[in-house]
N, C-alpha and C positions, 0 to 999 in steps of 0.2 A: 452691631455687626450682623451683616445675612449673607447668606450661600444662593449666589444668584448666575444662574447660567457656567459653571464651570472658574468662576468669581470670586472672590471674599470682596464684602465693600465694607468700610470703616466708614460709618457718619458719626459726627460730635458737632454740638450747638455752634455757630463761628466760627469753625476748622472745613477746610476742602475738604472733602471726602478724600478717601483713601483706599487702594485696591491692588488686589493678590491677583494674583494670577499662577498655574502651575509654569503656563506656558513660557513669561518671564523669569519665575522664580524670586520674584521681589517684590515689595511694595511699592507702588509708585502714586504719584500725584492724579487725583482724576484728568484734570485737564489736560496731562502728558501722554493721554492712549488715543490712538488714532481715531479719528471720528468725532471724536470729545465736544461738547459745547466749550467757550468761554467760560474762563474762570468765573467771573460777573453773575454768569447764567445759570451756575451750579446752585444748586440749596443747599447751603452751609446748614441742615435739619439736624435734629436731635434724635427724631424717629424715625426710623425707615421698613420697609415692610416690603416683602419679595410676594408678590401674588399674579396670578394670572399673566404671565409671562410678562412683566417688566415690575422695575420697582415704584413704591409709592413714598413719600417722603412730608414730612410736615414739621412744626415746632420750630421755625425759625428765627431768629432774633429781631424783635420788632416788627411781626407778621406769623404773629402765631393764627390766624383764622385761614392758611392756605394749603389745599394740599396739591402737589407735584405729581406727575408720573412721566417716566421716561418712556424713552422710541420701547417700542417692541422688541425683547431680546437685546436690547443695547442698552445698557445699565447707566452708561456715563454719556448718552446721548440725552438734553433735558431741553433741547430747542427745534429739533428737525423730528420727521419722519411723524409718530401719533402722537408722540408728548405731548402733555400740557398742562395746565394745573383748573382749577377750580377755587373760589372765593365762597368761606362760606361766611360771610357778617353780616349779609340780610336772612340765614338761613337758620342762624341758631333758634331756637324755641323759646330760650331767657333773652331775646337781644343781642346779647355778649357772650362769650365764652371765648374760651383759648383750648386749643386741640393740644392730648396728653399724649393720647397714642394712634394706633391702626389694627385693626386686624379685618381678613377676608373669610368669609363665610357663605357657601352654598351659591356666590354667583353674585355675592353683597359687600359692598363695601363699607364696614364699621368704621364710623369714626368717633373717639371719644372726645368727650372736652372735658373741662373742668366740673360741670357742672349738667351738664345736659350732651346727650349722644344722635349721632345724624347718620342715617341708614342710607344708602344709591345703591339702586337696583341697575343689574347690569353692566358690570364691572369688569367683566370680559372684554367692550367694547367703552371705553370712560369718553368717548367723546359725543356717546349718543346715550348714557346713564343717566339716569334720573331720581329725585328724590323719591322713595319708599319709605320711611318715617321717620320721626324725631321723636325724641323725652326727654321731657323738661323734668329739672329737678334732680335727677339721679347724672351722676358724673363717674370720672375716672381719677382717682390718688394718683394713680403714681402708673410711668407705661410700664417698668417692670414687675406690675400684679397680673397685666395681660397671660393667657394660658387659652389654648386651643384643647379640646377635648376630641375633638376628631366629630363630636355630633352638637358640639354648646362650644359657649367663649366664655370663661370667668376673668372676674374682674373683680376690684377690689373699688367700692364705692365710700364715697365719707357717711356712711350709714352702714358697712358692715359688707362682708364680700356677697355678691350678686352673679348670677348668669343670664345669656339670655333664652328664654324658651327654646324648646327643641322642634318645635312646632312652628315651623318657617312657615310654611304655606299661609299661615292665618293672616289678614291684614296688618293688625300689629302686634308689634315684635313682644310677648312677655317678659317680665322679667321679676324671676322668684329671690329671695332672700335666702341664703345658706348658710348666715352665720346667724342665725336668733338667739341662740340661746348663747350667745355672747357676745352678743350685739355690743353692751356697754364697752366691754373690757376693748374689742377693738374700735370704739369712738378713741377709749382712753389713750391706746398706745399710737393711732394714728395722729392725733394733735400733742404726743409729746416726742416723735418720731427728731430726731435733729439732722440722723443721714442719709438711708435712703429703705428703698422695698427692694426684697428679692423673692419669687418665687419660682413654680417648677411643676411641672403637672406628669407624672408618672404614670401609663398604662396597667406597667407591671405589679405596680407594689400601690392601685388603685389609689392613690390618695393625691391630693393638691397641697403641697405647702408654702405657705406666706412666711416671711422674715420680718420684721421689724430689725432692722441691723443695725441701727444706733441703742439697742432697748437690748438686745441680744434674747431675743425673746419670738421661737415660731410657733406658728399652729398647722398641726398637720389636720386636714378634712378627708374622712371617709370617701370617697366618692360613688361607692358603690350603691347607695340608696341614701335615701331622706328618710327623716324620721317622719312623726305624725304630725309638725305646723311645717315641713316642708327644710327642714333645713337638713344639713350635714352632721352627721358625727362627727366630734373635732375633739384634739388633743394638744394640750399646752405644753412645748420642750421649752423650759427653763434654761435659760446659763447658756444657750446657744450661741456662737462665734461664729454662724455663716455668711460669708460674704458673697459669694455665688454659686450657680449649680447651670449643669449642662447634662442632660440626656442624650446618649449617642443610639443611634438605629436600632441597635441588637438589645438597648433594654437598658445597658449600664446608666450609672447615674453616680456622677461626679460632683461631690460639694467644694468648694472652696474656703479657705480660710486664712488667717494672718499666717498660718504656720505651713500652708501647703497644701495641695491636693489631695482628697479622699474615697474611696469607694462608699456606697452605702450598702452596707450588704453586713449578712450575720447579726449577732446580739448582746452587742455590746456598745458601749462610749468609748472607741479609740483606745480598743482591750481593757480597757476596765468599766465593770459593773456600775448599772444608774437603776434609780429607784422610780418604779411606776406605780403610781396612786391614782387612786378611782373613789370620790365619794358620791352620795347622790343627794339630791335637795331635801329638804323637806318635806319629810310626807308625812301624812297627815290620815291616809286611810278612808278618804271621805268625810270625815270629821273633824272638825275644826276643836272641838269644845270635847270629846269624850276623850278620858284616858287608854295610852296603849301599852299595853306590857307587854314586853318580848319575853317570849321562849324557847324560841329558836332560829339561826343566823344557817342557810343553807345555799353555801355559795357553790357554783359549778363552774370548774376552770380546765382546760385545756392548757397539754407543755406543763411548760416550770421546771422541769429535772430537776428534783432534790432539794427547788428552793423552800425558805422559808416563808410562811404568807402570814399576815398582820391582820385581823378583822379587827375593825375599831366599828364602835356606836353613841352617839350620844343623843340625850333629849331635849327638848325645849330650847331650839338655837344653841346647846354650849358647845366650848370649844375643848373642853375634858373631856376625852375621850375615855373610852374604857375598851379594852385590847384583849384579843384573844390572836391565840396564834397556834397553827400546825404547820407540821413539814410536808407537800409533796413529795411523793415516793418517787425512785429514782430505777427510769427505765429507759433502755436505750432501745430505739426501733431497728427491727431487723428483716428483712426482706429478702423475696426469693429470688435463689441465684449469687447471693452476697453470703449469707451464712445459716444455711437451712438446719445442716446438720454438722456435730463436731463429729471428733475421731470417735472412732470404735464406736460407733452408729449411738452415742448418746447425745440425743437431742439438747442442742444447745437453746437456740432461740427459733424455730421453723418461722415462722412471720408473728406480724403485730399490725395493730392500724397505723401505725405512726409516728402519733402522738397517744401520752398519756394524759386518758381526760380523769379528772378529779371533782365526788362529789364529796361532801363533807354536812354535818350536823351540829353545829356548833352550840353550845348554851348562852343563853342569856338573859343578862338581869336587870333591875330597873322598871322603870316608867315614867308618861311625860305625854305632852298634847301631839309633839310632833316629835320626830324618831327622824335621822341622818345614821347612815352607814357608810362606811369606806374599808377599802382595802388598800395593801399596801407591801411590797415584795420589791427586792431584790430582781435587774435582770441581769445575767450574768453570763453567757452563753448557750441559752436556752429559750426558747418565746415562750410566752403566758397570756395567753385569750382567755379575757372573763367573759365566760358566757350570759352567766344568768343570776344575779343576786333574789332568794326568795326569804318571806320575812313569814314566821308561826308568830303570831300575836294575840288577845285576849285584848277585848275592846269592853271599857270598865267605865265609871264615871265620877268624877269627885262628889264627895258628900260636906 
């Protein structure tokens, strides 16, 4: 579905397209709106894509290397006026390929395939565009991983989600890896995938998130920086049931699910409390072969209201943890103008930063070649940012 010229068009693989209109007030048949091509002539597509004033359409049945575009401002015009389509099967990079999805960027027209991507420059004008690059190799899963970021286009490739460079100008197009440090895990859930992808790219709340919806299983991506090889901060939601998501103008963000629509907002799981864990790899300290004894676990957290928090650690790959635990103190932010002062002029709360940030000094015992830490808490109407896990240790050596 896209919102095109005062519009709504419905495309599905082997079905006529489909179209709203206010001015009707109904859906009707493409080929029943004045102007219309023949039925015959319509692309019965899978994808469709609203850019630079008309739509582009592709993924047809038994003629997946084609893509479409309609007249100028005429949606359901695909034979008269600029329309026209483009063949790309001498043009792929591997030979072959089958086109997944579309997206417009800076003046270009992306198209993915299954396996390798074809860039046209010039897209404003498609009947005098031209090839700007191809990659071989690198494809597209599935067209609903596509996500526009307002300055990049992510994607979802069979090697781990990708975007492409921010750096148009250059001859060709980059394209960085954002998921490495989990690279495995989504080969995994991609080839045991049985229904479909959903994702969702939020300004507001900076993150991109991917679904696996047969797997019930998302990851939500940082998006506001890379780390040090270049990739995203990402987080694994477990047990998740989403089947779709829509961003409206003003920011909101609507999940979908077997049971009904939802807001995303506040902190919680659909009013009741979920548990956030945070472990880290194996570290090692530089040294592979010396022993580390801990003595001290100094984690720094932001929020939590009152929760309880879980320091777990263990040595030498085990999976026995050993558990320490404190409460977060419980402060409610107060700000001016809202409640500066109580009656009879005793200072209630005059202001605060906000948020309650928490440092803590934890004990610890033990040793071993390589040292894992994790934490673990309750959310429950309250957010919780770990900032900073730091580790006191004593570097020994077996005798």
């Amino acid at each position: 579905m896209v919102d095109f010229n005062d519009n709504i068009y419905f495309f599905q693989r082997g079905y006529e397209p489909l179209v709203y209109s206010n001015a009707s007030g109904a859906v009707e048949k493409m080929s029943t709106l004045t102007g219309a091509s023949a039925v015959s002539d319509i692309p019965k597509a899978n994808e469709v894509l609203a850019a630079y004033g008309r739509l582009w359409c592709a993924d047809v049945t038994n003629n997946k290397s084609v893509v479409y575009w309609s007249d100028l401002l005429i949606g359901h015009n695909w034979t008269g006026g600029t329309s026209g389509s483009i063949n790309l099967s001498k043009v792929w990079p591997d030979g072959y390929d089958e086109i997944v999805s579309l997206a417009a960027h800076n003046g270009l027209l992306i198209i993915f395939g299954q396996h390798s991507i074809v860039v046209y420059q010039g897209a404003e004008a498609p009947a005098t565009m031209s090839l700007s690059d191809t990659v071989a190799g690198v494809g597209c899963v599935d067209r609903d991983t596509v996500q526009q970021t307002g300055t990049d286009v992510i994607f979802l490739s069979h090697t781990g989600l990708r975007s492409f460079g921010r750096t148009i100008q250059e001859k060709s197009m980059p394209i960085s890896t954002l998921s490495r440090t989990i690279t495995k895990d989504i080969i995994g859930l991609i080839q045991g995938e049985t229904e479909f992808f959903r994702s969702i790219y939020s300004p507001e709340e900076n993150f991109y998130l991917l679904t696996f919806v047969g797997q019930d299983t998302t990851f939500c991506f940082d998006v506001r920086g890379t780390l040090e090889d270049g990739s995203f901060r990402v987080t694994r939601w477990p047990g998740s049931v989403f089947t779709a998501y829509e961003r409206l103008t003003d920011g909101t963000l609507y999940v979908g699910t077997t049971d009904g629509i939802s807001e995303y907002k506040g902190y919680s799981d659909n009013g009741t409390r979920y548990r956030f864990k945070y472990f880290s790899p194996s570290l090692t300290f530089g040294d592979t072969s010396r022993l580390k004894i801990l003595k001290k676990i100094k984690p720094t957290l932001v929020g939590a209201n009152s929760a309880t928090v879980f320091m777990k650690f263990a040595y030498d790959f085990g999976t026995s943890y050993r558990t320490t635990e404190f409460t977060v103190g419980n402060q409610n932010p107060a700000f001016y103008a809202v409640n500066e002062f109580g009656e009879n002029s005793n200072p209630l709360s005059e202001f605060t930063g906000g948020e309650l940030t928490n440092q803590r000094s934890l004990n610890a015992v033990g040793s071993g070649t390589t040292v894992v830490v994790g934490l673990e808490s309750d959310i429950n109407g309250f957010a919780l940012s770990l900032q900073e896990i730091n580790l006191l240790a004593l570097i020994g050596k077996t005798l």
